[in-house]
N, C-alpha and C positions, 0 to 999 in steps of 0.2 A: 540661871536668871529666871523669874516666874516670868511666865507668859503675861501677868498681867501690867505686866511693864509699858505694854503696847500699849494699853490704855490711856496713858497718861496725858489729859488735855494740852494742848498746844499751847496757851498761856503761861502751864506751868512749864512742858517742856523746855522754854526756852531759855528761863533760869537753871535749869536744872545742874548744872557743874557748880553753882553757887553753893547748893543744899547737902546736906549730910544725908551720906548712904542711906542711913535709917530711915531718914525723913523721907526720904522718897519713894523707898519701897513701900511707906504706911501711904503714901499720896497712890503712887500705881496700882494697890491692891484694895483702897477704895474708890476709885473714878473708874466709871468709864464700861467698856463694853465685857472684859470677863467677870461674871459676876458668881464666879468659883467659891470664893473665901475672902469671909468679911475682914475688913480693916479694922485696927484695934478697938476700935469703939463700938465694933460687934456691928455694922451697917454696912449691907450689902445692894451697891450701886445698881440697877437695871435700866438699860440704854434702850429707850425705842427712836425707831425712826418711822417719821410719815411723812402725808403729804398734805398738808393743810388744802391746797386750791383741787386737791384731784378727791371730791368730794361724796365718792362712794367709795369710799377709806373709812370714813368718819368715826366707823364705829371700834377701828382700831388705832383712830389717829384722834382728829381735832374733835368730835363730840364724848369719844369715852375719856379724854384728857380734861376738858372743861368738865364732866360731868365727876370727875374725881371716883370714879367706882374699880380703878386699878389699884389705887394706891388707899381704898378700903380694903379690898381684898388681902392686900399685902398688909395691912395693918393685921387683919385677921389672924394672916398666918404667923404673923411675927409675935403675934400672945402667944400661939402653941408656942414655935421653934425656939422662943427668946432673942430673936434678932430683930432689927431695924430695918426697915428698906426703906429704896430711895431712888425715885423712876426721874432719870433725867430725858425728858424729849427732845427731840431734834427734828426740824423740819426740812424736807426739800422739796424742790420746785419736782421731779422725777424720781423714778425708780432707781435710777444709773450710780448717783452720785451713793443712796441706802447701801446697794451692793457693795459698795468699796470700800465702806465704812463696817462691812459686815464681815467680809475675805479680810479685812483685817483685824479683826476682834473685837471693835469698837463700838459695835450696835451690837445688841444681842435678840430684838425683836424689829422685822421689818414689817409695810406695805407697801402692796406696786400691785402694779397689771399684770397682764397672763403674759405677755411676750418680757415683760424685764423681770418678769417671776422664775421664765428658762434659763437666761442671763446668769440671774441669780445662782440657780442649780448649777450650770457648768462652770463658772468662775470659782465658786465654793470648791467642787472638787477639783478643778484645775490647781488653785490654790492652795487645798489641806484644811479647808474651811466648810467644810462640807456644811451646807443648809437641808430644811424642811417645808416643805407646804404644810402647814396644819390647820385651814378655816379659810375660806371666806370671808369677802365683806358683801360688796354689790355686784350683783351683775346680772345681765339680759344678753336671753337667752338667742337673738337677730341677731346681737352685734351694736345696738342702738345708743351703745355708750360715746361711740367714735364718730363724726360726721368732719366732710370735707368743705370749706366753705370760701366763699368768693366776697368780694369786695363788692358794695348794694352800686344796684348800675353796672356791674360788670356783664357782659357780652357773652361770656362763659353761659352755656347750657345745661351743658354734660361734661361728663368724663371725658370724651373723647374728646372735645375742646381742648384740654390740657395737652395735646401735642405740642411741644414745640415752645411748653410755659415752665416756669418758675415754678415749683409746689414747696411750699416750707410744711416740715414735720419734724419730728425728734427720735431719729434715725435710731431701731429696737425696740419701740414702745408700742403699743397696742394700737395708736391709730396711726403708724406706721405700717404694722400687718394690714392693718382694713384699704388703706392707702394701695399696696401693692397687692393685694387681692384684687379690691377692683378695677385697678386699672387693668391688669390682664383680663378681666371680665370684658371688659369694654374693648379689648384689641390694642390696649396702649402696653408699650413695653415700657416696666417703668425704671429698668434700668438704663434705656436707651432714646427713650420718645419725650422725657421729662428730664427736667434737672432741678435734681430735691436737692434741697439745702435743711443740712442737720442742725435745726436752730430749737432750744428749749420756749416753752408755749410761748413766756410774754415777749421773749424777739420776736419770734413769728408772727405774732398777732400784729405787733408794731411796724412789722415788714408786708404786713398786708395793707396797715390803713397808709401809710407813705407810698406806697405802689411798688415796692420790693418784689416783690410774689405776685403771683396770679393769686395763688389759692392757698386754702393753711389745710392741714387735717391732724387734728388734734382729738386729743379723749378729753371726759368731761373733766374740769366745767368748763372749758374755751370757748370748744363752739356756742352754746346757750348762751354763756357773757355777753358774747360779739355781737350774735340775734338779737340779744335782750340790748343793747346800748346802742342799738338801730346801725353796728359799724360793719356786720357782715350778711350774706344772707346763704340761706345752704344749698351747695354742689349736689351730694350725695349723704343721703341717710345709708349710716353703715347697717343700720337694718336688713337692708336690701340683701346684704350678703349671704343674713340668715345662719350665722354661724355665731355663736356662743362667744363672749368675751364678759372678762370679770376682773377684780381686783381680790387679792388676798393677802395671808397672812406668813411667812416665813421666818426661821427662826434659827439660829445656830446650833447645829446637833452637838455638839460639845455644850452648849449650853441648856439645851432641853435635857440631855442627861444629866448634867452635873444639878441643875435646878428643876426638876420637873412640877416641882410647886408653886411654882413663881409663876411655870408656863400657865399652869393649870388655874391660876389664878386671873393671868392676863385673857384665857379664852372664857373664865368663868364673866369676868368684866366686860367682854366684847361680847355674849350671849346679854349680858344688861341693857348694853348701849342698845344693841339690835332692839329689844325688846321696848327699849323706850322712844326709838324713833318709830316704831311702829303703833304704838299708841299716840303718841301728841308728835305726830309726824310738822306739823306746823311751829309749836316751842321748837323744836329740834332745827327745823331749818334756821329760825330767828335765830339759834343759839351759835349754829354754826358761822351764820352770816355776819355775827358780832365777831367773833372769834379772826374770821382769816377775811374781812371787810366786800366778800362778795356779797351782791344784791339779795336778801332774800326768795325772792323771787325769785333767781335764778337757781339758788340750791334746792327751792322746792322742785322745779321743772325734773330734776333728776331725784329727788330724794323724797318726793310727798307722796302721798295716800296713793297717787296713782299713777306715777312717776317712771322715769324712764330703767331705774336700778331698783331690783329686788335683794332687799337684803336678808341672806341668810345664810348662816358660817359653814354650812356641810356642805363637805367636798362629794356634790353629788356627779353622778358619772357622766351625765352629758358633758361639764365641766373639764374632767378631767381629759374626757374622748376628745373634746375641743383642742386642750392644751396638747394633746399629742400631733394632731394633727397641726400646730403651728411649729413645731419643732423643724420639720423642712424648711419654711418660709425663711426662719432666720437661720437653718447651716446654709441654703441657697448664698444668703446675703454676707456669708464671711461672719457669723457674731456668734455661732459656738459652732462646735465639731457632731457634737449629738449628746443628745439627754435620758436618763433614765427616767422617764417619769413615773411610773410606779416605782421607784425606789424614793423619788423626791417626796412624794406625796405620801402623809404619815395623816391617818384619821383617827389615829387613837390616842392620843391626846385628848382632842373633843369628845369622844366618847367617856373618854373618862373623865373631864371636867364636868361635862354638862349632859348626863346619860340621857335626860330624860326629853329633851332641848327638841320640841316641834312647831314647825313656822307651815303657815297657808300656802299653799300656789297661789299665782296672782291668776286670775282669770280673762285676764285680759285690759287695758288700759280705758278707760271714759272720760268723759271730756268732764272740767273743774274749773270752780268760781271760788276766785280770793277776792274779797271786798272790802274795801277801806275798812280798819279798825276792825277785822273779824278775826278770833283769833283759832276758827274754825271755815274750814274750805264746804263748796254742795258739788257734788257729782250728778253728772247728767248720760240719759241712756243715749244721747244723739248730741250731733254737731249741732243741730238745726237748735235744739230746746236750748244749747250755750249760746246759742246768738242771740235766741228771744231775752234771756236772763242778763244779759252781756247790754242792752238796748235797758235796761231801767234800772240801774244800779252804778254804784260810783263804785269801779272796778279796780282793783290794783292788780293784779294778775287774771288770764282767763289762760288757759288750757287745753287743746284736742289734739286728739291721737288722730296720727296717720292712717288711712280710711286703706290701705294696705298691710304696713310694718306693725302698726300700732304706737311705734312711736310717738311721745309724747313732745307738742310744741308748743309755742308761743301761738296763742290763736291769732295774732296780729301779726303773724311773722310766718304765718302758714299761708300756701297756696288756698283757696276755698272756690269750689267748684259747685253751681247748680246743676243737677238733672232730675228734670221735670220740677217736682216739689221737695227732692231730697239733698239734704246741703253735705258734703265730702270734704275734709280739708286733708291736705299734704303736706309736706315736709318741704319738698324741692318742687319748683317749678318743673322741673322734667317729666317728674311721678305725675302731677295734674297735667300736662300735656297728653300724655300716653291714657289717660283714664278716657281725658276728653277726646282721643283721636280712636277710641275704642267704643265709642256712646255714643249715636245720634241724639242733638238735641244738647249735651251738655255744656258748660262753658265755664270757663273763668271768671270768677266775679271778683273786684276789687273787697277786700276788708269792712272797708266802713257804709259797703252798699249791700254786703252780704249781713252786716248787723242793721239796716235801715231797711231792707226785704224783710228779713224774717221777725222783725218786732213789730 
């Protein structure tokens, strides 16, 4: 029986004792995730899977799909080869749900995070499904993808606060590691001092504004959403931890062999997207924002000129040193046995899609003004110069980096501290306490008195 039988979408399967043998095997060997050998009509199916809301994806999920530069490529190829293709996307809320749709043959290209990227690698070969790392999409190099966040008005400080609370997260996923990193940071045992409840972003989120939870820790875009719609405000910047986290790109090694043109196509399309969010980094965000109905503004915060994710597809080795070293965190927690990661991680792929493929280091984050109807952001070398700009302009977004991590925030949603004549903003109240109990002379300043000071 052909493997690509697996395939066969669940609307159809359910008729299927109805239909003629024939008929079915031309249905299973054009749907769906092996995309071995085309269906009589010479069209061969390629299954992605992404995450539309987990938005330093984008460039292999919701903007290179809107932007249609995959299913160019694949047009491309199909003048030489004589065939047809035919990219069915699929979205999910998580990494979790991609994997199982991929150990079973039914996606052939995924995104996820570094911890459900491991996931990914062990369940593949547990299962006979063996996967690939091949690229990149976003990531920072602190950790600043992931932050933990509290209910506005909550009493909660710090980490250590959370003894003895509720913390909702999505138990494997990357702001899960940042989650039980820091709390061992902070002396909390977070197997024993906390009770996490394994809930996917929008339960949690929903279980934070009803009072379900103390606190959410989630990867982007949650916490920014939550900041940005005045319903959370942030715990801990996973910056702090100073440890590398990212999103990438995995792939079925049965199907990067059996199709390596197809692969080669789809990272030559994800070096385009890249390319293009990095020039009209603002179209990109609007485009995203239409697409899966989050605020623009919020998918700038992590995805603009000077944002919180760098995007660029090489599996560079900070990266990958990172990924090894989470590999404990999740055998610790019962969710694989152990990983090879130099065997997962295949760079040559991209090297041979995209030989000649070079992106800038970020230099570090500066503070940014979005102004009604501008379809272009102004970058500032200081806090201080975005509040004088912020005081005479009809604002729609402002932006500054954590005066520590670098993290980039909502400037209305940041802690902002005077000392002397120089203005600092923070992420977490905690980080501006610790500045201020380290400075004679500095203080706390409320938002709308730090933009009435300094204009």
């Amino acid at each position: 029986m052909p493997r690509a039988r697996r395939a066969l979408p669940p609307h159809r399967a359910a008729g299927r004792l109805a239909l003629p043998l024939a008929l079915l095997l031309a249905l299973a060997t054009g749907c769906g995730g092996d995309a071995g050998e085309p269906s009589d009509g010479g069209t061969v199916t390629v299954t992605v899977g992404y995450q539309s809301k987990t938005i330093n994806t984008v460039t292999a999920g919701t903007l290179l799909r809107s932007l249609g530069y995959f299913e160019e490529e694949l047009a491309d190829r199909g003048r030489a080869d004589g065939l047809r293709y035919r990219v069915v996307w699929q979205d999910y809320a998580t990494g979790a749900p991609i994997t199982a749709q991929m150990t079973a043959g039914k996606i052939d290209i995924g995104s996820m995070g570094d911890f459900p990227l491991l996931i990914n690698a062990a369940r593949g070969k547990q299962l006979k499904e063996p996967t690939r790392l091949v690229s990149v999409t976003g990531y920072n190099l602190r950790g600043g993808l992931n932050t933990v966040v509290t209910a506005p008005g909550s009493p909660l400080r710090s980490l250590a606060d959370l003894k003895g609370r509720k913390v909702s997260t999505s138990v494997g996923s990357a702001a899960d590691g940042t989650l039980v990193r820091a709390l061992r940071r902070a002396g909390v045992d977070p197997a024993k001092d906390v009770r996490k409840l394994n809930q996917q972003p929008s339960v949690g989120s929903s279980a934070l504004a009803s009072g379900g939870v103390d606190a959410l820790s989630q990867f982007v875009a949650w916490p920014g959403l939550l900041a940005f719609q005045g319903k959370a405000a942030a715990l801990y910047d996973g910056a702090e931890l100073n440890l590398p986290t990212f999103h990438g790109v995995t792939v079925r090694e049965e199907f990067a062999e059996r199709r390596p043109a197809v692969l080669d196509a789809f990272l030559r399309a994800q070096h385009r997207a890249t390319e293009h969010l990095r020039k009209q980094p603002v179209a990109a965000a609007e485009s995203v924002a239409k697409e899966t109905g989050l605020p623009a503004e919020v998918v700038y915060l992590y995805n603009g000129a000077q944002g919180i994710a760098t995007f660029d597809p090489a599996l560079r080795p900070e990266l990958i040193a990172a990924l090894k070293e989470d590999v404990p965190v999740l055998r610790e927690a019962g969710l694989v046995e152990d990983v090879d990661v130099d065997a997962f991680v295949d760079a040559a792929p991209l090297r041979r899609a995209v030989p000649d493929a070079a992106y800038p280091r970020t230099s570090g984050s500066k503070a940014e003004l979005w102004l009604e109807g501008q379809r272009t952001t102004r970058a500032f070398e200081s806090p201080g110069a975005l509040l004088k700009a912020v005081g005479g302009g009809s604002v729609r977004a402002a932006y500054v980096p954590d005066a520590v991590t670098g993290t980039l925030w909502f400037a209305d949603r940041a802690v902002w501290v005077l000392d002397g004549s120089d203005w600092r903003a923070f992420v977490t109240r905690s980080a501006a306490e610790r500045y201020v109990a380290g400075h004679a002379g500095a203080r706390v300043v409320p938002y709308a008195d730090a933009v009435r000071l300094a204009s």
